[in-house]
C-alpha positions as CSV (number, residue, x, y, z in Angstrom):
1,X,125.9,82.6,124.6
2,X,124.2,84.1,121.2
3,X,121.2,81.0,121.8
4,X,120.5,82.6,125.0
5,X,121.3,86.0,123.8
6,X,118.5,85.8,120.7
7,X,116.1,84.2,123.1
8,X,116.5,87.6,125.1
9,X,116.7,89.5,121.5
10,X,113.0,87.5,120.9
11,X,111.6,89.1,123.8
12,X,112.9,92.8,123.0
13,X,112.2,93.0,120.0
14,X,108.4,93.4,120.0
15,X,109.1,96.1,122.9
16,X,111.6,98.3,120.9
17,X,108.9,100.9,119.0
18,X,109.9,103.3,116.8
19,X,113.3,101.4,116.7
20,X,112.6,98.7,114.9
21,X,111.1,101.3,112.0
22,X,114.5,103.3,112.1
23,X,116.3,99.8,111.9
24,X,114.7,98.7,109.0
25,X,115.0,102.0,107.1
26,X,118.4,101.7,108.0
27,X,119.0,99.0,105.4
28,X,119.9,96.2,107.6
29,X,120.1,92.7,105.9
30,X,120.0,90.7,109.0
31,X,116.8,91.1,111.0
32,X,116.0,93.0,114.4
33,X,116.2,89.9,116.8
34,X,119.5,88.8,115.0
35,X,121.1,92.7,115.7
36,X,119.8,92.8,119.0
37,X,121.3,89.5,119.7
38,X,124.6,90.3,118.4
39,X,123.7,93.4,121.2
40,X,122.9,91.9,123.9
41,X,126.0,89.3,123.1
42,X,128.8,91.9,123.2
43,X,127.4,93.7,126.8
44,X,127.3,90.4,128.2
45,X,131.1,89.4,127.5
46,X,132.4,92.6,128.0
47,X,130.7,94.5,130.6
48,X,131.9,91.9,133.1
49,X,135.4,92.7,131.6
50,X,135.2,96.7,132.3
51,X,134.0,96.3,135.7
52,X,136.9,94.1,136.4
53,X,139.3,96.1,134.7
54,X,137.6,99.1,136.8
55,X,138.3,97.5,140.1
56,X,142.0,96.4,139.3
57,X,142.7,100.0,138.2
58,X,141.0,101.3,141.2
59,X,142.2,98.9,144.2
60,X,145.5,97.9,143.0
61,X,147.2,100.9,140.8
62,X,145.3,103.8,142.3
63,X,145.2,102.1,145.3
64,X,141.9,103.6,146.9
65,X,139.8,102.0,149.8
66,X,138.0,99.1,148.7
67,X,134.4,100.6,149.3
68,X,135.4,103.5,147.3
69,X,137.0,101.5,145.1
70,X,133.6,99.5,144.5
71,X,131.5,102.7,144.0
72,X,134.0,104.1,141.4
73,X,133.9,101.0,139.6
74,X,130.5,100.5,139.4
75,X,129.8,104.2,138.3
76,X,132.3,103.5,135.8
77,X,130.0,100.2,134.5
78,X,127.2,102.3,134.6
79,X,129.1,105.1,132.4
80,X,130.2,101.7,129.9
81,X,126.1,100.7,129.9
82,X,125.0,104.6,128.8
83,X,128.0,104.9,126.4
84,X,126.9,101.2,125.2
85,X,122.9,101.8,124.3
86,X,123.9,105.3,123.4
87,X,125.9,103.6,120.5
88,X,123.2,100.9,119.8
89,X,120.2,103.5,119.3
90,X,122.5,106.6,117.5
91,X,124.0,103.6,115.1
92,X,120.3,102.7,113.1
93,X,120.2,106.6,113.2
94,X,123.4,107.5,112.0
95,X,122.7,104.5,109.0
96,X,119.0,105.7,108.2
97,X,120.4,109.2,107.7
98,X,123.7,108.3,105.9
99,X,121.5,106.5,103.3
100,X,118.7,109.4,103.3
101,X,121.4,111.8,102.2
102,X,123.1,109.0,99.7
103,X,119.4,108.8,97.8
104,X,118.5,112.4,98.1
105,X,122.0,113.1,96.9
106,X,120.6,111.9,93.1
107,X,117.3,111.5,93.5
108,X,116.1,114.7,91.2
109,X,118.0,112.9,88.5
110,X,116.6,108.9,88.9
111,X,112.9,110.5,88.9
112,X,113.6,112.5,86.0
113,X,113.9,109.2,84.5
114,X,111.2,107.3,85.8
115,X,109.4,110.2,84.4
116,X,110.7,109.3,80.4
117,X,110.1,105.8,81.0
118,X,106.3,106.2,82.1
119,X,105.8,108.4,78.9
120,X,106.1,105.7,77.0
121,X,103.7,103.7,78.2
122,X,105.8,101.1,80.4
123,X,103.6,100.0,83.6
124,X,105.3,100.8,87.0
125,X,106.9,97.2,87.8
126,X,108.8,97.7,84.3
127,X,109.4,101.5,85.2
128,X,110.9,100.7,88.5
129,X,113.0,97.7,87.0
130,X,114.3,99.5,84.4
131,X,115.0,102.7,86.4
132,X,116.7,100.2,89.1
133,X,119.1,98.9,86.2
134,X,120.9,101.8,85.7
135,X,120.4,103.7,89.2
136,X,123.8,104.3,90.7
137,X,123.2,105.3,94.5
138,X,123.3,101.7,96.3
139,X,120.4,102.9,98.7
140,X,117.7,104.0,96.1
141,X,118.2,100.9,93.7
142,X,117.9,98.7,96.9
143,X,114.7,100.4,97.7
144,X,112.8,99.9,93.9
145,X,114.8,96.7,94.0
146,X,112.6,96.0,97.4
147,X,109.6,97.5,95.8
148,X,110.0,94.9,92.9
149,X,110.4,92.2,95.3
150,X,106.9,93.3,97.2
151,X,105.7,92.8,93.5
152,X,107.0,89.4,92.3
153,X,108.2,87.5,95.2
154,X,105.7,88.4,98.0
155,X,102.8,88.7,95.3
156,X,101.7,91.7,96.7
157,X,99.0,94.2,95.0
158,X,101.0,97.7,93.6
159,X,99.2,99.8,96.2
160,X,100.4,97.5,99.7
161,X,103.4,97.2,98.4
162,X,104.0,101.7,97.6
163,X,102.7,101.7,101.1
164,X,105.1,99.5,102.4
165,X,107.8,101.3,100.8
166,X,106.4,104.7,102.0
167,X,106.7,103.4,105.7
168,X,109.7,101.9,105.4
169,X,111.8,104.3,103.1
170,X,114.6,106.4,104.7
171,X,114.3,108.9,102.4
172,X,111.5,111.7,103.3
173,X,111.7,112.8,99.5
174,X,111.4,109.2,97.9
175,X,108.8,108.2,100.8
176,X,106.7,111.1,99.1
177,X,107.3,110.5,95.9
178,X,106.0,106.4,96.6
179,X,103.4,108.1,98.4
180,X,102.0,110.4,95.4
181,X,102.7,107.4,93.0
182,X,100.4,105.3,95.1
183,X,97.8,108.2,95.1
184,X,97.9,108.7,91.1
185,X,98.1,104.8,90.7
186,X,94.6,105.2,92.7
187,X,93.2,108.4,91.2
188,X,94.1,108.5,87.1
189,X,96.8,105.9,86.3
190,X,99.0,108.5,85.0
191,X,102.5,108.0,86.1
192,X,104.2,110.1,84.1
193,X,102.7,113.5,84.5
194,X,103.0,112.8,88.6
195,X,106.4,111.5,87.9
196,X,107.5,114.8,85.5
197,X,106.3,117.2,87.7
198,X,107.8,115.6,90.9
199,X,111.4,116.1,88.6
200,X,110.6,119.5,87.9
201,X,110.2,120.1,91.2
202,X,113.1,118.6,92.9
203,X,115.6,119.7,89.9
204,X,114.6,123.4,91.6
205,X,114.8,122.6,94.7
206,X,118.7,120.8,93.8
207,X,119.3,124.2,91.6
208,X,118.5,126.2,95.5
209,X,120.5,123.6,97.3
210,X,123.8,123.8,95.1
211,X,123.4,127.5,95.4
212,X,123.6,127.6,99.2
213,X,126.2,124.9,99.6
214,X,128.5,127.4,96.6
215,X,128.1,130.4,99.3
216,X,129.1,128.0,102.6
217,X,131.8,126.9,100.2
218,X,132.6,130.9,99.6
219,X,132.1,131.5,103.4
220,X,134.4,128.3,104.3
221,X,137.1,129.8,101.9
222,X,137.4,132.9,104.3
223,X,137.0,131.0,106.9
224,X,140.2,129.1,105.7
225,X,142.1,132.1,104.9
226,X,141.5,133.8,108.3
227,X,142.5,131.0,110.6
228,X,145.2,129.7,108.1
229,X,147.1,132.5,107.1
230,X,145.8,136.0,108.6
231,X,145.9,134.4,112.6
232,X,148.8,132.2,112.7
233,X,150.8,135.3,111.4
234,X,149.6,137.8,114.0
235,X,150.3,135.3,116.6
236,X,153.4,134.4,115.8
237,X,154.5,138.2,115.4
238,X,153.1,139.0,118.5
239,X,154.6,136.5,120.3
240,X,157.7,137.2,119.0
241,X,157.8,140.8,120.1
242,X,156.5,139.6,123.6
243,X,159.7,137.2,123.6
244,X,162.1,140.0,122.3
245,X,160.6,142.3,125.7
246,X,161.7,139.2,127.7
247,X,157.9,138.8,128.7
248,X,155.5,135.7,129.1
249,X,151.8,134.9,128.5
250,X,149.6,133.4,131.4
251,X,153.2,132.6,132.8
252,X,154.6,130.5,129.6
253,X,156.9,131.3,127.3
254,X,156.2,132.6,124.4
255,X,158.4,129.7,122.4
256,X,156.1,127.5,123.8
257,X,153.4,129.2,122.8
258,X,154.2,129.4,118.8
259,X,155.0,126.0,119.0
260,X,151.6,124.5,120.2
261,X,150.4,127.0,117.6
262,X,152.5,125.3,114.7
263,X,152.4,122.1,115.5
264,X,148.6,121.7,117.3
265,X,146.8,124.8,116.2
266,X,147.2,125.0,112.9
267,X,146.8,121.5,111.8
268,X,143.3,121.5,114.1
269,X,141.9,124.4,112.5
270,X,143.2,122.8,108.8
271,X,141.3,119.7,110.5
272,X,138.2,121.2,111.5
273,X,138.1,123.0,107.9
274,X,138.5,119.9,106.1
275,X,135.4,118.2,108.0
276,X,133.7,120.6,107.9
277,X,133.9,121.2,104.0
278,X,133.0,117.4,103.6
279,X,129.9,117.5,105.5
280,X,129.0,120.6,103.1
281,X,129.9,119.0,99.9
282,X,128.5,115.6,100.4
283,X,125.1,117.2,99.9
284,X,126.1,118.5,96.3
């Protein structure tokens, strides 16, 4: 199955476009044929398995005509195949961006060094290993540890291997920031005034950020308070004076009603809060 499976990968792969630059931003280690293999593997073994489950579902326990239980089914596989390259284009995405917001996450802060390292006098393939010793985020020490590996192992000149990081980078910030160290490299040689003012510039542009995500955080807070404790009170005291007048809402009861509240309500919206208070603070 995955020999005839990476023959087909083979032939996909030169065909895929932009997707094969998302996937290797994404920070794959296994390459594109090998993924789309893996792909092309599991819709194989298991879209046979859906339509069958389809039919038996359809003809046997909802027991409908067998043409109309064919067509169901088979819009059904058809549903399984969207739902199945949705999942294989979104997932590259979904990667490529997790690790964009990972390296931009510290990425004032690993510059800032690069930028005391150049000014004294280190070359950029000792800048870059140096900086790569100590850097943290898994994402950007992978990239300079790629860079590095453009250097030494592939033997490549400084300036085709900055490019190949530029194109390749998932990072829009660190693409630019490879792409202006490939420009001074070019021009003057001077790494580290490039490389301080680059810092300077994306400390401000943290200093803005941090102050946005503080007033989401402030606005979030009411947000909490409101649906938390303001709402769940007047509904329940509403309902309870509708119960006491013996009256019903929509035709259900209002006991019913404060118990959806309590027990679906109110840990959705805690829920919804919560997720929505990661995805703001991730950024920070």
């Amino acid at each position: 199955m995955m020999g005839w499976a990476l023959r087909l990968a083979r032939e996909i792969a030169p065909r895929v476009g932009a997707l094969g630059d998302v996937y290797r931003a994404a920070g794959f280690e296994e390459p594109l044929e090998s993924y789309l293999a893996k792909l092309v593997a599991a819709y194989a073994l298991s879209a046979p398995a859906v339509a069958a489950a389809a039919v038996v579902v359809h003809a046997l326990v909802l027991r409908y005509p067998p043409l109309a239980a064919a067509v169901l089914s088979f819009l059904l596989l058809v549903i399984y195949t969207l739902l199945f390259v949705l999942f294989a284009l979104s997932y590259p995405l979904y990667r490529r961006y997790s690790r964009a917001v990972s390296i931009d996450s510290r990425l004032p802060y690993t510059i800032a060094y690069f930028s005391a390292l150049a000014a004294s006098g280190m070359g950029l393939e000792g800048v870059v290993e140096r900086v790569a010793e100590v850097e943290e985020v898994k994402a950007t020490r992978r990239e300079l540890e790629l860079l590095l590996t453009d250097l030494r192992l592939l033997g490549l000149d400084v300036l085709t291997a900055l490019e190949r990081r530029v194109k390749a980078c998932p990072s829009v910030a660190l693409s630019l920031f490879f792409a202006g160290l490939r420009d001074a490299y070019i021009t003057a040689g001077n790494l580290y005034e490039y490389a301080a003012f680059t810092a300077r510039r994306l400390i401000e542009l943290k200093r803005h950020e941090l102050r946005r995500i503080v007033n989401t955080v402030s606005t979030l807070a009411e947000v909490y308070v409101t649906m938390m404790v303001a709402a769940p009170l007047m509904f329940v005291v509403m309902l309870s004076v509708i119960s006491m007048l013996g009256g019903t809402v929509g035709g259900l009861p209002p006991q019913l009603l404060m118990a959806i509240l309590i027990a679906v309500g109110v840990p959705a919206s805690a829920a919804a809060i919560l997720v929505a208070l990661d995805g703001v603070l991730s950024r920070a």
